[in-house]
KELUMKE-838508 format. One record per atom (N, C-alpha, C): y negated, x negated, z negated. Coordinates in steps of 0.001 Angstrom, whole numbers, plus 500000, padded with zeros to 6 digits. Atoms other than C-alpha are relative to their C-alpha. Example, Ala and Ser with C-alpha at 12.3 -4.5 7.8 and 13.67 -1.06 7.14 Angstrom:
% KELUMKE-838508
501190499110500000
504500487700492200
498800499100500000
501190500820500060
501060486330492860
498910500770499270
//
This chain:
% KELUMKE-838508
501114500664499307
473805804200589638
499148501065500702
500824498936499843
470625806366590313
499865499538501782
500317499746498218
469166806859594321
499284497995499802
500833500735499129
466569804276594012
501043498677499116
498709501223500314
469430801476592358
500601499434501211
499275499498498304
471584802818595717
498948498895500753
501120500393498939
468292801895597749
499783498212499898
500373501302500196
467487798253596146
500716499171500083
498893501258500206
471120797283595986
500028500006502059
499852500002498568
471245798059599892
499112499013500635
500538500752499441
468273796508600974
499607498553499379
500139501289500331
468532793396598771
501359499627500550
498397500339499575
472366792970600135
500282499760501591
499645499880499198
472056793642603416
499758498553501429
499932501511499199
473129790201606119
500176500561501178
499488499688498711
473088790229609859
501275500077500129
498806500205499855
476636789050609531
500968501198499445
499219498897500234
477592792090607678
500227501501500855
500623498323499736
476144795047609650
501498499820501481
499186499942498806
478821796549612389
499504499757501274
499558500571498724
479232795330615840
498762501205500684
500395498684499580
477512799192616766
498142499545499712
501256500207500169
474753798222614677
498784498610500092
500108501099498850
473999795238616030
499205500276501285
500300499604498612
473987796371619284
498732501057499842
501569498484499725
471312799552618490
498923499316499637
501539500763500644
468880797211616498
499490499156501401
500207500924498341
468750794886620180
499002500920501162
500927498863498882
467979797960621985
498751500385499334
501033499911500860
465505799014619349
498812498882500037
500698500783499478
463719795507619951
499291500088501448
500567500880498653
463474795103623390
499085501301500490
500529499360499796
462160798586623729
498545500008499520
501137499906500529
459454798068620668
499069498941500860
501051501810499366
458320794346622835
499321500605500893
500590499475499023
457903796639625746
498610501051499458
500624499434500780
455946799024623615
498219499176499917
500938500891500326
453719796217622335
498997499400501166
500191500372498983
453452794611625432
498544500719500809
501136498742498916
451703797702627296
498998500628499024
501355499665500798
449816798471624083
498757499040499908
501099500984499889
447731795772624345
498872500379501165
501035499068498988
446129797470627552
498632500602499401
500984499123500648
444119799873625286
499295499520498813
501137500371501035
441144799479623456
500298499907498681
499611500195502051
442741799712619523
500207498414499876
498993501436500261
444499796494620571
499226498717499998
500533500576499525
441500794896621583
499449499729498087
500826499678500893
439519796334618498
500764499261499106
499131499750501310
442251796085615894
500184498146499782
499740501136499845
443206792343616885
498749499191499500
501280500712500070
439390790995616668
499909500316498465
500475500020501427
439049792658613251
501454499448498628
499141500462501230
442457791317611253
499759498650499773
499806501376499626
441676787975612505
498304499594498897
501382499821500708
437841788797610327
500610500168498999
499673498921501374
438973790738607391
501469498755499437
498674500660500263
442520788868607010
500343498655500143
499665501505499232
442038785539607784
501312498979499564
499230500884500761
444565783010607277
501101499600501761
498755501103498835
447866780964609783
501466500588499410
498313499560500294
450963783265608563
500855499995501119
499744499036498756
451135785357611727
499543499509501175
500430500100498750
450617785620615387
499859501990500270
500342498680499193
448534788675616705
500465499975501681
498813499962498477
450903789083620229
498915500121500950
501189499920498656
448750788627623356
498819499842499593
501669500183500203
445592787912621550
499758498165499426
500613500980500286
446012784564620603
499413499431498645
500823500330501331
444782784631617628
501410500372498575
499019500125500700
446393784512614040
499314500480498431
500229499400500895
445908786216610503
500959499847499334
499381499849500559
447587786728607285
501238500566500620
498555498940499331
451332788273607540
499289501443500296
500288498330500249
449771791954606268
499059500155500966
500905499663498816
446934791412609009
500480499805501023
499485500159498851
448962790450611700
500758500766499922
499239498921499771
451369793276610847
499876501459500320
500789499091499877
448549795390610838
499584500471501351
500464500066498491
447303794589614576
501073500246500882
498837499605498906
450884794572616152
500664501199499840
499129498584500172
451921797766614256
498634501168500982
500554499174498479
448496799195616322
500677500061501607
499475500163498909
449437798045619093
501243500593500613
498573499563499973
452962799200619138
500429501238500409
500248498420499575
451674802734619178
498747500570500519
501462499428499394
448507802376621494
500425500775500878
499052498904498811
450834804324624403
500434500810499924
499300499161500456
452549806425622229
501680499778500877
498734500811498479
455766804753624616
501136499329498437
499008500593500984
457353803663620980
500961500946499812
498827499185500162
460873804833619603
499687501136498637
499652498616501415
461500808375617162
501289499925499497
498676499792501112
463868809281614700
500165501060499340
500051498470500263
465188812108613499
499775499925498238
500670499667501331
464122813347609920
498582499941499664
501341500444500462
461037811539610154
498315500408500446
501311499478499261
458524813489612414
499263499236500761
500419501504499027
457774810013614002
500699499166500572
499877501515499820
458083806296614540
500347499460499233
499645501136500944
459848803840612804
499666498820500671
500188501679499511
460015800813615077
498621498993500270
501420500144499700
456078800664615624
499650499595498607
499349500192501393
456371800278611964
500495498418499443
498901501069500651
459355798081610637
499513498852500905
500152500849499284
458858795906613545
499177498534499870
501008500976500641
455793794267612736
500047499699499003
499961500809501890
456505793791609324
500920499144500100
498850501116500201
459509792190609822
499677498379500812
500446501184498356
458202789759613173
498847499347499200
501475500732500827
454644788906610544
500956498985498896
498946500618501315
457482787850607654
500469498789500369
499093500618499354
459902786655609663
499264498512500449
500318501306499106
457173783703611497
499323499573498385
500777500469500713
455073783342607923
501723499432499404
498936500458500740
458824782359606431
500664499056500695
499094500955499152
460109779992608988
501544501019500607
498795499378499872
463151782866609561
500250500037501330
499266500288498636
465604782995612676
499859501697500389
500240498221499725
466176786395614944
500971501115498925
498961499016500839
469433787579612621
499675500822498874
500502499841501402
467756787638609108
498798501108500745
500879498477499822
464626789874611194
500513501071500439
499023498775499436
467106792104612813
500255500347499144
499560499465501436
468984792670609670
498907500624499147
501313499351500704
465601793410607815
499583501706500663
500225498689499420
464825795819610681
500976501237499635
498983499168500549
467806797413610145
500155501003499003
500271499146501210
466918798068606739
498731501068500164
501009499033499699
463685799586607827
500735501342500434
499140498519499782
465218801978609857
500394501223499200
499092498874500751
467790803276607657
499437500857498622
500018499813501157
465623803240604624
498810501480500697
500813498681499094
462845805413607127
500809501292500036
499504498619499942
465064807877607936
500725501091498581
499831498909501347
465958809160604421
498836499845498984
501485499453501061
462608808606602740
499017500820500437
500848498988499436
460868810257605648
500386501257500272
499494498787500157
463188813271605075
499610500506498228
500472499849500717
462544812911601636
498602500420499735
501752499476499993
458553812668601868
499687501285500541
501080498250499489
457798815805604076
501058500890498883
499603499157500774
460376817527601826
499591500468498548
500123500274501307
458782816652598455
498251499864500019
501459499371500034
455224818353597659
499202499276500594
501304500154499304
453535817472600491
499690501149501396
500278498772499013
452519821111602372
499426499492500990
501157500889498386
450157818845604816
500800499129500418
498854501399499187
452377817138607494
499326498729499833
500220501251499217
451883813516607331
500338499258500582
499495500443499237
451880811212609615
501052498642499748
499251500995499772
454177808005610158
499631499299498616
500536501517501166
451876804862607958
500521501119498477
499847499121501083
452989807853604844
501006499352499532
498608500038500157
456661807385604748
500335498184500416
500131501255499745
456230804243606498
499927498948499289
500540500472500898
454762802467603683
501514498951499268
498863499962501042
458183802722601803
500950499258501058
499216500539499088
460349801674605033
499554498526499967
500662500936500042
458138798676605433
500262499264498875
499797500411501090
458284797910602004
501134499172499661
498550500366500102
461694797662602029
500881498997500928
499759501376498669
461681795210605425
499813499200499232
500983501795500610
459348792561603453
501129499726498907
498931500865501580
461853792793600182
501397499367500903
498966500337499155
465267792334602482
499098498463500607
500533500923499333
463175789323604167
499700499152498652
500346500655500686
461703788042601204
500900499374498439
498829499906501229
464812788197598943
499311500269498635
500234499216500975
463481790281596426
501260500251498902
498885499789500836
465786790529593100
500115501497499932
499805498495499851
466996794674592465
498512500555499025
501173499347500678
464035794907590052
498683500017501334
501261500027499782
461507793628592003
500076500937501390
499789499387498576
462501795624595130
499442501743499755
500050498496500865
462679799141593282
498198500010499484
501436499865500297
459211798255592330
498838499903500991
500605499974498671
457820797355595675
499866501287500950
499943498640499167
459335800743596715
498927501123499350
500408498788501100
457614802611593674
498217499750500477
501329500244499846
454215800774594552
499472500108501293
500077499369498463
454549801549598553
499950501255500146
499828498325499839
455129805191597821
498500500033499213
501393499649500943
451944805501595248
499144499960500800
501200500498498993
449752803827597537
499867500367501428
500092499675498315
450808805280600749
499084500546500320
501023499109499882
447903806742602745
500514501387500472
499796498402499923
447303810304602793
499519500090501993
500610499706498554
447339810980607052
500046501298500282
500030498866499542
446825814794607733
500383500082501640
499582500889498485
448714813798611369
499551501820500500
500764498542499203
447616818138612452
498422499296500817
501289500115499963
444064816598612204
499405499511501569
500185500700499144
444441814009614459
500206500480501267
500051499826498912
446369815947617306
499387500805500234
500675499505499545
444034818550617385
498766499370500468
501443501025499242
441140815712618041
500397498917499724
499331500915500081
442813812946618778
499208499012499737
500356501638499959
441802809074617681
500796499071499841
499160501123500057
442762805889617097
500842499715498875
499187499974501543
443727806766613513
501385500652500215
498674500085500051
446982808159614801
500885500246499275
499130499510501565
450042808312612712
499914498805499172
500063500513500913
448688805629610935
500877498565499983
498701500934500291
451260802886611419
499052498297499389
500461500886500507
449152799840611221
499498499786498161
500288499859501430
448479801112607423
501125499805499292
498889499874500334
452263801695606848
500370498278499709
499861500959499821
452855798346607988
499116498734498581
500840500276500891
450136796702605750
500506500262498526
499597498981501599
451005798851602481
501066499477500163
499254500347500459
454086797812602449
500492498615500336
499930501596499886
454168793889603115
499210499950498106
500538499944501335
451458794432600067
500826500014498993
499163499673500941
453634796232598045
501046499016499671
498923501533500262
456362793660598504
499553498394499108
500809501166500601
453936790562597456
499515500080499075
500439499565501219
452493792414594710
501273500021498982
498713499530500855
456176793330593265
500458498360499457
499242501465500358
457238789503593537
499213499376498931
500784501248500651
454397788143591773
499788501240498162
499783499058500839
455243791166588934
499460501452499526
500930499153500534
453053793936589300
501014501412500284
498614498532499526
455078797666589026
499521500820500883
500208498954498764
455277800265591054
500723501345499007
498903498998500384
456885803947589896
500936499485499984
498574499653499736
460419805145589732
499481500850501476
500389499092498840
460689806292593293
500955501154500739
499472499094499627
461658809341595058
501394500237500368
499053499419499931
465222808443595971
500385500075499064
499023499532500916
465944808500592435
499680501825499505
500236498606500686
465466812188592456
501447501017499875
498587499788500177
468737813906591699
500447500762501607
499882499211498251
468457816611594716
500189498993501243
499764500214498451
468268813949597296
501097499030499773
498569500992500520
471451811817595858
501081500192501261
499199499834499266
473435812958598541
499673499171501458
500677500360498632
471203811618601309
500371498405499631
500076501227500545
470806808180599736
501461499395499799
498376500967500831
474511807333598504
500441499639501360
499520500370499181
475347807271602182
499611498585500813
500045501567499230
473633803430602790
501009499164500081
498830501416500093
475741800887603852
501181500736500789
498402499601499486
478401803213605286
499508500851501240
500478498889498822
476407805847607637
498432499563500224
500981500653499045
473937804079610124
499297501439500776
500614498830499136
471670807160611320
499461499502501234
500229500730498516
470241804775613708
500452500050501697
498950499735498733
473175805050615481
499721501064500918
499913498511498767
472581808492616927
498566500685499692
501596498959500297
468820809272614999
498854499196500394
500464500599499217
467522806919617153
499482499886501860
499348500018498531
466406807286620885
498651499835500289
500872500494499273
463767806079623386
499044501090500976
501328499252499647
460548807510624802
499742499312502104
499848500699498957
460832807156628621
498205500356501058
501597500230499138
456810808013629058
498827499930498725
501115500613500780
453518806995627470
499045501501499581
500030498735500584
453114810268625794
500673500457498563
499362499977500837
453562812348622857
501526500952500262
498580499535500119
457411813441622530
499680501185500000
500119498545500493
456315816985621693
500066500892501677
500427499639498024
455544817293625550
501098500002500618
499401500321499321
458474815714626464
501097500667501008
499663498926499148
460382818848627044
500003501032501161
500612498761499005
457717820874628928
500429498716501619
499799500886498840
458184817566631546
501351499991500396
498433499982499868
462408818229631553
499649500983500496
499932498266499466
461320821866632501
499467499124501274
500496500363498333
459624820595635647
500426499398500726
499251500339499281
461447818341636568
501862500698500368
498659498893499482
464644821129636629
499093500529501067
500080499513498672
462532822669638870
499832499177501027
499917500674499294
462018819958641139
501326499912500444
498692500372500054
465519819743640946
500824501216501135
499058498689499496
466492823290641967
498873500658500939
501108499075499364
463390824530643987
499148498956501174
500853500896499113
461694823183647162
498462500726500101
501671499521499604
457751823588646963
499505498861499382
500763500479499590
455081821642647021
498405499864498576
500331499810501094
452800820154644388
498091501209500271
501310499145499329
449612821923646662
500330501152499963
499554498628500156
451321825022646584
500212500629498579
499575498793501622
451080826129642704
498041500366500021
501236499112500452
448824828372641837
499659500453498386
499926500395501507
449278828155638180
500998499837499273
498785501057500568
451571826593635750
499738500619498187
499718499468501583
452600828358632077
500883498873499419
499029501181500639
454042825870629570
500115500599498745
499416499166501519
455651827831626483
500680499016499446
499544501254501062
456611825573623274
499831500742499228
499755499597501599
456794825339619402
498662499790499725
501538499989500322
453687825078617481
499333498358500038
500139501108499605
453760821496617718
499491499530501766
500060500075499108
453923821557621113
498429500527500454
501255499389499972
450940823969621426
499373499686499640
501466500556500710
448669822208619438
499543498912500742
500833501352499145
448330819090621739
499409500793501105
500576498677498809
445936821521624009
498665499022500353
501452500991499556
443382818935624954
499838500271501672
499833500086498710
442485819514628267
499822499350501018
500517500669499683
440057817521629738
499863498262499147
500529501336501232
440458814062628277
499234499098500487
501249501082499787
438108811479627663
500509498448499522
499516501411500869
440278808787625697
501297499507500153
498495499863499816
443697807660626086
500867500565498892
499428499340501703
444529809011622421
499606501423500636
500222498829499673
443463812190624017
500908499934501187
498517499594498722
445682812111627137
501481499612499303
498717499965500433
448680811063625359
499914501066499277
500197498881500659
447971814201623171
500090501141500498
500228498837499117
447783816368626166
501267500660500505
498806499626499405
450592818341627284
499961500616501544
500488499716499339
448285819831629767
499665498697500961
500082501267499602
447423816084631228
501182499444500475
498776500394499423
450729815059631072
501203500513501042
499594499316499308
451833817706632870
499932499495501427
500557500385498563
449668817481635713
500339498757500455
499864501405499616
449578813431635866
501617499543500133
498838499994499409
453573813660636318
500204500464501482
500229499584497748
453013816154639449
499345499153500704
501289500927499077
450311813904640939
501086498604499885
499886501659499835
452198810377640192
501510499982499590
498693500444500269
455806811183639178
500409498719498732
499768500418501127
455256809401636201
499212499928498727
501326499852501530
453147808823632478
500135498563499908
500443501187500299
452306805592631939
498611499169499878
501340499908499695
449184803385631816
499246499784500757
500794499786498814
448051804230635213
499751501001499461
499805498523500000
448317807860634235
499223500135498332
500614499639501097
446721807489630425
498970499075499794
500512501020500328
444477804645630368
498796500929500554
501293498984499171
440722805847630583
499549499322501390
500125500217498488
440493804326633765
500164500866501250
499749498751499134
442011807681635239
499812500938499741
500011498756500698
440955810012633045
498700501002500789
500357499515499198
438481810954635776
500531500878501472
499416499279498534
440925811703638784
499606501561500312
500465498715500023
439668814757640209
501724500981500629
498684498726499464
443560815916641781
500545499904498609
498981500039501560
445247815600637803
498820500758499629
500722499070501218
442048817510636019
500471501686500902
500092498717499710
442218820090638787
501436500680500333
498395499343500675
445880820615638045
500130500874498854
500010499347501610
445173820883634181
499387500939500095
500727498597500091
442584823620635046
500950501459500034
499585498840499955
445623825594635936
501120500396499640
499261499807500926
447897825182633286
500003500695498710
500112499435501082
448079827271630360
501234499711498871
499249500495501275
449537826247627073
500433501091498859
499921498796500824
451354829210625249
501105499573498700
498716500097501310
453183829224621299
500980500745500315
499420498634499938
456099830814621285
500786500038498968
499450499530500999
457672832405618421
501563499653500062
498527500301500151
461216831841619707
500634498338500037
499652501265499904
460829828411620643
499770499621497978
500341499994501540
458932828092616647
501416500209499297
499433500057500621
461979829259615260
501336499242500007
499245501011499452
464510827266617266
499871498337499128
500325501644500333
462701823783616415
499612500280498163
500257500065501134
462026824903612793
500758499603498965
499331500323500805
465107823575611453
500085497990499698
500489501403500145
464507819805612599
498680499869499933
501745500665500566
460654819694611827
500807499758498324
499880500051501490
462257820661608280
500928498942499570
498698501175500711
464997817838608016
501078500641499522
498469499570500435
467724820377607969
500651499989501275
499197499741498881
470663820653610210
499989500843501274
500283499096498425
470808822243613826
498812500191500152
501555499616499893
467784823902615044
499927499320501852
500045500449498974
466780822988619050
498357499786500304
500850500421499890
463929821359620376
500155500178501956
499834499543498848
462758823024623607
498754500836501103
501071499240499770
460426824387626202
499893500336501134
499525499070498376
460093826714629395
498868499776500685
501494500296498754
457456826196632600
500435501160501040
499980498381498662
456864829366634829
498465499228500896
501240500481498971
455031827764637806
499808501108500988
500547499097499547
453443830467640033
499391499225501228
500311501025498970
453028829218643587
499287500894500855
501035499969499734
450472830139646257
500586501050500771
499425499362498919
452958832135648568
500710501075498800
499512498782501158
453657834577645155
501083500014499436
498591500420500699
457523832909644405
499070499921498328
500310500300501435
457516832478640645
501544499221499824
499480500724500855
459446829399639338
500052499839498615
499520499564501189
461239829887636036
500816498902499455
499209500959500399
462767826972634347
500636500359499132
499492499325501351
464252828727631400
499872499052498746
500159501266501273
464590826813628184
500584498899500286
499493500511499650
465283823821628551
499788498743499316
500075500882501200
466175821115625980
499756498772500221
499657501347499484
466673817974627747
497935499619499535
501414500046500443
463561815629626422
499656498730500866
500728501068499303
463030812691629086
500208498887499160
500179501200500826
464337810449626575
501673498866500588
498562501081499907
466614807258626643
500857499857498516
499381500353501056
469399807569624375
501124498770499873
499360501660500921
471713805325622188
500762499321500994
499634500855499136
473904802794623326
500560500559501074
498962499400498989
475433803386627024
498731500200500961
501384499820499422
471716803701628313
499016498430500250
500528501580500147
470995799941628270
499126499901501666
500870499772499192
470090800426632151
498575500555500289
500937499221500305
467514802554631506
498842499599499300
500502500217501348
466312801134628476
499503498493500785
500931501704499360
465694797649630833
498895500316501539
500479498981498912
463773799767633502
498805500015499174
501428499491500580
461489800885631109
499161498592499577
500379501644499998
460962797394629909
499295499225500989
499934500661498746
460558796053633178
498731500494500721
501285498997499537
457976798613634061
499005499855499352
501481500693501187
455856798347630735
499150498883500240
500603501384500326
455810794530630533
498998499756501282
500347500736498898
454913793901634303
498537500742500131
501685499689499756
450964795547633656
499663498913499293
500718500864500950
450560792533631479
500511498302500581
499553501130500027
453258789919632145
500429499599501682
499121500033498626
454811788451635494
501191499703499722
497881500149499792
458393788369636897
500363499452498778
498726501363500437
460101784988635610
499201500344498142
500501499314501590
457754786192632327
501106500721499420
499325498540500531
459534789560631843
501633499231499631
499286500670500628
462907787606632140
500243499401499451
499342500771501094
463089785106629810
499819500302499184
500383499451501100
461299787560627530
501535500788499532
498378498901499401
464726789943628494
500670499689499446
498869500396499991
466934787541627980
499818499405498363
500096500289501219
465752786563624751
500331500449499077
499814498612500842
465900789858623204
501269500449499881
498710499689499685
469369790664623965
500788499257499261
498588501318500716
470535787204622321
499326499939498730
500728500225500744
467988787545619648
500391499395498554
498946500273501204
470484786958616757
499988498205500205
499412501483499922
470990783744618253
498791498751499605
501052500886499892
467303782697618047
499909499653498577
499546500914501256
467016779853615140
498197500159499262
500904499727500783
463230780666614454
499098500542500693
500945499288498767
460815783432615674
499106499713500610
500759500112499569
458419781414616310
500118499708502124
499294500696498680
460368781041620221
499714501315500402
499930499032499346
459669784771620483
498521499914499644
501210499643500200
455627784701619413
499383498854500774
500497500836498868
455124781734621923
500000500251501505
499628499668499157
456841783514624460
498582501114500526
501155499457499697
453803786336623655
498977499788499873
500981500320500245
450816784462624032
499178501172500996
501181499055499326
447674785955625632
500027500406501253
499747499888498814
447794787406629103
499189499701500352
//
């Protein structure tokens, strides 16, 4: 049995009732984090934009666009909530993939899931499949002739793809063909492009999302697709492990600010020094932030957009010293004027560094080891020099055992949109979600704020 056989028998097979107890539990956390996600993406202008135009372009009563009220095809409503999902940049990463999955899978499965009458188990389980099928096609894709990083909606396409067939009970042909016609069609995102001038085009997810609901509806009604990439012999090893090794489990972890991850390090360096050093955020006199080339490239300084302050490492910097946190007080253009956060960034400098570059060069590539890491030399007014050294830790919430954390952030997101007795029964929903008998109990819950 070839890779992409492996791939079709997995995600046409796979039942809530089968998946372990572990995985279970990570897909829950994986929800309640993406709702929060969603939730606070709606704040920003894409969500506004993106929502008004699926509801034009896509018309139809499948879906529910979340907080807008309004309603579109599945593929257009998967389109608007997979924006949304990643207007904060506040969604979950994964390792192999250089991105987002849940901003992604999510919406495809939640557009399916309400156009099919389906309960929370059957969309969990779907998600599931997203996930797992993300993290070895998006090791596959950047590995397999594409020299130009792309972004997320790329790889996405194929993850997605593979939600709608698991949901839609796709037979092994028609699944394998949904995958072959999600990969062909994926869009080309040059994701460099974007963080050097950031927009709303992003890593693309609302396309991912889209493309592969398509692909799925196209496959059922018989149209082909390729043979696709996991049947390539080289990556046989990656692939044979579905069904038995859940990467989720541990290639999964949470984004605890409304920023890009790449940053997230230089903000662990500062806060060690906070940790180990008493001074004063009036007392620096300038602030060095050494990274990988990733890191260095989000050099925006002055922003004007919130796709430009989440991009900033220089922004995010500062707007942590000033507010002790990133969120959308701290990225929304509503603050992108503050005159104490710009005249911070004026005195930050953003340097590559060759050692960090070769450190992180083994996980950009989807091979083993490698560290992801970055140093802050703050320079204070009285001539001390604060030295954080390298320092790996990334501000993130990991896997299970972090559930506190992980309802914090929640709790924090939702409440710019929703109130109290809101946030809880949204909470409590999510947690039992398996139990819910049809989603439409979770897309009533997000009507319009």
């Amino acid at each position: 049995m070839d890779g992409n056989e492996l791939a079709a028998q997995f995600i046409g097979d796979t039942r809530w009732s089968g998946l372990p107890d572990a995985v279970q539990h990570k897909v829950k956390m994986c929800l309640v984090d993406i709702i929060a996600a969603i939730v606070g993406g709606v704040l920003a202008p894409i969500s506004d934009i993106v929502a008004a135009y699926a509801t034009e372009a896509w018309r139809g009563n499948e879906a529910t666009i979340l907080l807008h009220d309004r309603r579109a095809s599945a593929a257009g409503a998967a389109f608007a909530n997979a924006c949304a999902a990643n207007a904060l940049d506040c969604d979950d990463g994964g390792v192999y993939t250089r991105g987002h999955q849940g901003a992604q899978v999510f919406p495809t499965a939640l557009a399916l899931s309400e156009k099919l009458g389906l309960g929370g188990g059957a969309m969990l389980a779907a998600v599931v499949v997203g996930y797992e099928i993300s993290h070895r096609f998006g090791r596959y894709w950047h590995r397999y002739q594409h020299p130009v990083y792309q972004a997320d909606g790329s790889w996405g396409s194929v993850a997605c793809a593979a939600t709608a067939a698991n949901l839609m009970g796709l037979d092994i042909d028609a699944i394998k063909h949904a995958l072959g016609i999600a990969e062909y069609h994926a869009p080309n995102l040059p994701m460099e492009r974007d963080l050097l001038d950031p927009a709303m085009v992003k890593h693309g997810h609302g396309w991912g999302a889209m493309t592969g609901i398509v692909a799925a509806e196209l496959a059922e009604r018989g149209f082909t697709g390729i043979p696709g990439l996991f049947g390539y012999q080289e990556y046989q090893d990656w692939v044979s492990t579905l069904g038995d090794e859940y990467i989720m489990l541990y290639g999964v972890d949470f984004k605890q600010y409304c920023s890009c991850g790449w940053g997230h390090h230089a903000l662990a360096a500062v806060q060690r020094l906070q940790r180990e050093h008493s001074w004063e955020v009036g007392d620096i006199a300038s602030i060095r932030v050494e990274g990988h080339h990733w890191t260095a490239v989000l050099h925006t300084t002055h922003p004007t957009t919130t796709e430009e302050a989440q991009f900033s490492v220089k922004w995010s910097v500062a707007a942590y010293l000033v507010d002790s946190e990133i969120g959308p007080s701290q990225v929304l253009e509503s603050r992108l004027s503050d005159p104490s956060i710009n005249a911070l960034v004026d005195k930050i400098a953003l340097v590559e560094s060759e050692e960090l570059d070769s450190l992180y060069r083994p996980i950009f590539e989807g091979r083993e080891g490698g560290l992801g890491a970055s140093r802050v030399v703050i320079c204070l007014e009285d001539d001390r020099i604060l030295d954080s050294g390298l320092v790996s830790d990334s501000c993130r919430i990991a896997a299970s055992g972090d559930e506190e954390r992980l309802e914090k952030k929640f709790r924090w997101l939702t409440s710019f949109v929703l109130g109290g007795n809101r946030i809880d029964g949204l909470l409590e929903m999510l947690w039992h979600f398996d139990a819910v008998q049809d989603v439409h109990e979770l897309t009533s819950l997000l009507r319009k704020r």
